[in-house]
DOZA-650514 format. One record per residue (C-alpha): residue number from 0; x, y, z. Coordinates in pm, whole numbers, plus 50000, padded with zeros to 5 digits. Each point is the difference from the previous one (the first is absolute). Layout:
BEGIN
NUM;X;Y;Z
...
//
This chain:
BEGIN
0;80999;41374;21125
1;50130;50056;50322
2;50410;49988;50131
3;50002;49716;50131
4;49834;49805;49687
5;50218;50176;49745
6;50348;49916;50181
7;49888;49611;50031
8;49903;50074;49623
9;50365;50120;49913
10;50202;49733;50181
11;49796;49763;49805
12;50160;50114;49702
13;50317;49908;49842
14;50355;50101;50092
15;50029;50213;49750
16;49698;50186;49941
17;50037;50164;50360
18;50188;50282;49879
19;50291;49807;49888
20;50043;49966;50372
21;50059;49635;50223
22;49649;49946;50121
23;49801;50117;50352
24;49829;49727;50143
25;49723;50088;50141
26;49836;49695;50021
27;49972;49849;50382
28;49860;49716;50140
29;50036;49978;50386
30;49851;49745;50230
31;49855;50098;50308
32;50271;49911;50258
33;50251;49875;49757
34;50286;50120;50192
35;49949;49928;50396
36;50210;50194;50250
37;50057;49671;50254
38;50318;50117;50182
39;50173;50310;50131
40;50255;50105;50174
41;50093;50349;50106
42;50357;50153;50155
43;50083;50314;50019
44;50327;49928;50073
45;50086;49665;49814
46;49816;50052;49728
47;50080;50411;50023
48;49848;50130;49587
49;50014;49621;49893
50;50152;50001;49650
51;50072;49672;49828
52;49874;49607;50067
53;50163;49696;49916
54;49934;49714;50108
55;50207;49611;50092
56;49848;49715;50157
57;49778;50123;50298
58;50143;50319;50002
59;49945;50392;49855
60;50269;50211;49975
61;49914;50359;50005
62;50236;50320;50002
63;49864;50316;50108
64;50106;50359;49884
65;50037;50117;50373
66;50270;49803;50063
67;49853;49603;50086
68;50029;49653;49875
69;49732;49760;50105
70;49969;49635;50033
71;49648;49891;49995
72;49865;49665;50054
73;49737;49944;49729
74;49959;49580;50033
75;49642;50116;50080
76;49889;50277;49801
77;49752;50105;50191
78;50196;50067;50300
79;50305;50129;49882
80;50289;50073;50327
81;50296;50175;50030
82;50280;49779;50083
83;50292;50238;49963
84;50107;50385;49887
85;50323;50241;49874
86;49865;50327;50102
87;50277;50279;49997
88;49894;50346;49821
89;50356;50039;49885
90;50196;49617;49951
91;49669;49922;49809
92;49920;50322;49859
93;49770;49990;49666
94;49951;49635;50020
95;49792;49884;49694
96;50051;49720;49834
97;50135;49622;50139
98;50089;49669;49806
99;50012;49655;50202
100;50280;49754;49938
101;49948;49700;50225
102;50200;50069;50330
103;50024;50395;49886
104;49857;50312;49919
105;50100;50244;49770
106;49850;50331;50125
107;50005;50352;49746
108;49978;50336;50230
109;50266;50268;49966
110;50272;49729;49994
111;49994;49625;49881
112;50005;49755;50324
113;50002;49639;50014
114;49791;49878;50319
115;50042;49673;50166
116;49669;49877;50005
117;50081;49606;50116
118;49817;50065;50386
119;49714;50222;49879
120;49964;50079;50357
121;50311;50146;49975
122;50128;50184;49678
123;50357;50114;49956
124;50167;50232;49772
125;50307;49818;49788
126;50125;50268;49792
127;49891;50348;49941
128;50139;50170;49652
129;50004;50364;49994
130;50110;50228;49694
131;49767;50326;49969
132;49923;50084;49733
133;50042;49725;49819
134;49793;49774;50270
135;49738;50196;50131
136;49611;49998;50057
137;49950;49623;49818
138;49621;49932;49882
139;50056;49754;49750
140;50159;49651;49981
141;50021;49746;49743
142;50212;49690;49990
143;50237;49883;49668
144;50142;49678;50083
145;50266;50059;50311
146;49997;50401;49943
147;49726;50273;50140
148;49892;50266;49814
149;49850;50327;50222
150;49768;50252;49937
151;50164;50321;50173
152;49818;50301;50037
153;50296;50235;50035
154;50080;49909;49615
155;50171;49649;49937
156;49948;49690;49956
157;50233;49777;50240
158;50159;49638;49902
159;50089;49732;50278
160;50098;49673;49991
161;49806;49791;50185
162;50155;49680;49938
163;50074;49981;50360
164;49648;50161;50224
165;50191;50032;50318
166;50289;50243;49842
167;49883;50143;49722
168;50244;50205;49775
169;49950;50373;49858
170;50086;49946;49658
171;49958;50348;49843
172;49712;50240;49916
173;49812;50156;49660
174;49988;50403;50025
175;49648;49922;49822
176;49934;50406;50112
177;50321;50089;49782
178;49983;49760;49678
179;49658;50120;49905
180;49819;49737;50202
181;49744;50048;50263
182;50083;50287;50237
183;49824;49831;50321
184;49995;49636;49953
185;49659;49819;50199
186;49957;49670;49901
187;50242;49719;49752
188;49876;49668;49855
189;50208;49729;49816
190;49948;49805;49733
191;50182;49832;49781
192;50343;50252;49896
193;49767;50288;50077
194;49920;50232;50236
195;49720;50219;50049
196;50008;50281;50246
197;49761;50264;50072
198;50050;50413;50114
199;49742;50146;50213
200;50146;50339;49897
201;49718;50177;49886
202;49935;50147;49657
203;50273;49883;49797
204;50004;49850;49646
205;50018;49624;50120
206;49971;49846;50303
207;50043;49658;49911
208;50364;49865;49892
209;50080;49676;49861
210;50401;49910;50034
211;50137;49715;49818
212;50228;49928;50349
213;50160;49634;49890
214;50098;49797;49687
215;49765;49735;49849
216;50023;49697;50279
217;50254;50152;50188
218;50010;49927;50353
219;50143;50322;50136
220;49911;50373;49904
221;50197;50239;49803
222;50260;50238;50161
223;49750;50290;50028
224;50154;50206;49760
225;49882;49745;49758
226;49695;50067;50056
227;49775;50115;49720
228;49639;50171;50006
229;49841;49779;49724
230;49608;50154;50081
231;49795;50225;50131
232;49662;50097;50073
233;49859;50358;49884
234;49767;50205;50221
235;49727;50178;49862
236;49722;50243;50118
237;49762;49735;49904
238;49867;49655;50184
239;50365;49807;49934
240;50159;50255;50234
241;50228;49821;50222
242;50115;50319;50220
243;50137;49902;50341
244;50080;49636;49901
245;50087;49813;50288
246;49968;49635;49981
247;50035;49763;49754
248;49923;49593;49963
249;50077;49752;49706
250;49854;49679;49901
251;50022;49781;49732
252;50337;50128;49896
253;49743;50233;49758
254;49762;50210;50237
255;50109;50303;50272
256;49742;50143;50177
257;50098;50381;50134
258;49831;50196;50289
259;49956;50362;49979
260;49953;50233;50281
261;49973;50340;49795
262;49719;49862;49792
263;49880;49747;50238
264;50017;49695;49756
265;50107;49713;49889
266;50187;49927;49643
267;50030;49681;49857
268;50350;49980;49763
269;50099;49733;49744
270;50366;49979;50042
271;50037;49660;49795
272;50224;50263;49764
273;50201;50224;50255
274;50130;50196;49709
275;49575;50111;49910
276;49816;49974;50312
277;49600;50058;49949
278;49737;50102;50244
279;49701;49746;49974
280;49759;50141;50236
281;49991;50273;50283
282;49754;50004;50274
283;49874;50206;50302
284;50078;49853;50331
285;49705;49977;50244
286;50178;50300;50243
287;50320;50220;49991
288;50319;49861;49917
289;50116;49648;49861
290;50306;49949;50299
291;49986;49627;50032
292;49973;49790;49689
293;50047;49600;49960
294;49905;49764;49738
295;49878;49626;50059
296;49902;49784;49714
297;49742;50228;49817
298;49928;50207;50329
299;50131;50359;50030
300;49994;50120;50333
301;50044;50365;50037
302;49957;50233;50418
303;49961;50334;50021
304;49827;50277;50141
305;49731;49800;50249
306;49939;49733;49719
307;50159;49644;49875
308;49903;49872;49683
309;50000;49692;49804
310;50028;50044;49652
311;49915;49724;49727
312;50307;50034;49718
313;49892;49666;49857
314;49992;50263;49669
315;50282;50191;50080
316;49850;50270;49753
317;49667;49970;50205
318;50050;50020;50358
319;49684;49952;50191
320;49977;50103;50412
321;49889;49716;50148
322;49960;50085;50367
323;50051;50283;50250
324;50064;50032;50364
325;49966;50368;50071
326;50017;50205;50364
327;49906;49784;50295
328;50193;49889;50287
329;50326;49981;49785
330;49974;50292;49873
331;49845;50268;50263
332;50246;50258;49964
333;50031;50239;49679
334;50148;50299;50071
335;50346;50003;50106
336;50194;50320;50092
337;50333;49931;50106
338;50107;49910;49664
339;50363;50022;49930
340;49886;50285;49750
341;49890;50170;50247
342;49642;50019;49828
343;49719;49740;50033
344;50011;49729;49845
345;49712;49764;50000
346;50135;49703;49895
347;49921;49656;50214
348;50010;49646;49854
349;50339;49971;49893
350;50168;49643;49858
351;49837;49675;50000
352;50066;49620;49945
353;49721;49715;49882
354;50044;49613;50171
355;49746;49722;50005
356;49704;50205;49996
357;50125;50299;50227
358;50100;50347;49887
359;50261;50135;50233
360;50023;50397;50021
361;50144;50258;50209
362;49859;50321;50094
363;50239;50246;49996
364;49828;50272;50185
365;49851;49812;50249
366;50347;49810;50122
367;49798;49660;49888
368;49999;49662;49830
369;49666;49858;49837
370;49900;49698;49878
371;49661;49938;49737
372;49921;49682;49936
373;49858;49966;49616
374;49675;49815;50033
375;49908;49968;49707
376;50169;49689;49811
377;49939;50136;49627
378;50278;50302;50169
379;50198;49755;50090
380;50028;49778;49720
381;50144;50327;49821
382;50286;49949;50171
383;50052;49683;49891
384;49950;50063;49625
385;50301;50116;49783
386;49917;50317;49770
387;50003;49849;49635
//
């Protein structure tokens, strides 16, 4: 029997006769031209190491790590134009991660800003809110009722209220670095009175934290301090290694899917009891890295490397990859050596959002946004059917 025929073997098996381990699938079934690349748009300067996407009405948002906020026009995908950009290497330092309100923006570099986004043609910065360390490098954002949680790389985990977009309010910040948390916070989801948040710090005993963050029904969170770690995660040196965790998406109020960059793959958690998380499955992602991650009915969407992949979690315990766009004109660069590391780093396809058929994805390396249309409708149903 050959490799390839004994791994489809194995992640035919049960759960639990794989080593004790969440299951590898292996299994793939990918159209020809599932995923269509139908639009791009390219700017070194606007769209300078695109980040993040999000996307309101007719338009993309899209921060980028070299200082730039772009305001695309996507009302047709396949000739997406730039209507507007931020670009300052310093004011918008580290941008990475946005969240639309209506009239505003709320935009996550090395400070928190709030960006008048009523005239697309014309943005404006409201309010800026600056208070390093505590506010620094934001990757993450998730909403709880009027307050923000971030994801900070330099070690906490900020709260604002939000209850009014145009002036937000710093509320406080969770040393998470300090209290036996994650020392470099990527990525936060919210669901329920839970949080989880992943640490792309490398080889530590648990990279994924679940806080309890509210009480039952509550409309506001905690005080910080309040906070409690209620689960984790455990690494291993085996397939349900999470290493380098750094993005995380719920559904269902049970399910959290978690990408990996150390491993280069893609865990599948049952959270329905914070206090006992449990792995149901971990997969290989079709290249390096799992950076951009985002869940649509039973559709897991997962960038990296030069690939994007759609991932069938009908079975949360089985997920199947579904279809692959790899290299091509979205993807043409690899290598890139001006990393802030200073080594290379050969990430590309970095965070992505699914709408009416279209996948939209930025490139990080190559300063772009792309858009795949999913042509084939059984892909597209997925993302209309709830995991059971």
């Amino acid at each position: 029997m050959n490799c390839r025929a004994f791994l489809v073997l194995v992640s035919l098996l049960p759960t639990t006769l794989i080593f004790g381990q969440p299951s590898a699938s292996t299994e793939v079934v990918r159209p020809p031209g599932a995923l269509e690349l139908v639009g791009l748009l390219r700017d070194d300067r606007a769209l300078n190491r695109a980040h993040d996407v999000e996307l309101q009405g007719d338009l993309a948002f899209v921060p980028g790590k070299g200082g730039s906020l772009a305001i695309i026009d996507i009302s047709d995908p396949t000739a997406p134009k730039l209507i507007s950009s931020l670009v300052d290497s310093v004011e918008y330092e580290d941008a990475e991660t946005v969240l639309p309100m209506g009239d505003v923006l709320l935009l996550g570099t090395r400070d928190f800003l709030a960006i008048d986004i009523s005239d697309p043609a014309d943005p404006r910065v409201l309010k800026k809110i600056a208070d390093r360390p505590r506010i620094d490098r934001i990757n993450g954002m998730a909403r709880f009722s009027n307050h923000l949680l971030t994801a900070n790389k330099s070690g906490y985990i900020g709260v604002f209220d939000i209850s009014n977009p145009k002036g937000p309010k710093y509320v406080e910040a969770l040393h998470s670095a300090e209290t036996g948390g994650p020392k470099q916070p990527h990525d936060i989801a919210v669901w329920g009175n839970h949080a989880i948040i992943v640490d792309t710090l490398q080889h530590k005993p648990s990279s994924v934290f679940i806080y309890r963050i509210a009480e039952s029904g509550a409309s506001k969170p905690l005080p910080a301090a309040k906070w409690t770690i209620v689960g984790t995660v455990s690494n291993s040196d085996n397939e349900g290694d999470l290493q380098g965790a750094n993005r995380v998406v719920t559904w269902g109020g049970r399910y959290a899917g978690i990408g990996a960059f150390e491993p280069d793959r893609v865990g599948i958690i049952d959270v329905s009891n914070p206090t006992r998380p449990r792995q149901l499955a971990n997969m290989p992602v079709c290249d390096i890295d799992a950076t951009g991650m985002a869940i649509y009915g039973s559709m897991l969407l997962v960038s990296g490397g030069e690939c994007v992949e759609a991932i069938d979690v009908t079975d949360p315990s089985r997920p199947v990859s579904v279809a692959q766009y790899r290299g091509g004109r979205l993807f043409p660069t690899r290598r890139y050596d001006q990393h802030v590391s200073g080594t290379p780093h050969y990430d590309n396809g970095h965070d992505l959002v699914y709408r009416d058929g279209y996948i939209y994805v930025t490139a990080q390396n190559d300063n772009s946004l792309g858009i795949l249309k999913v042509t084939d409708p059984r892909i597209r149903k997925l993302a209309e059917t709830q995991v059971r």
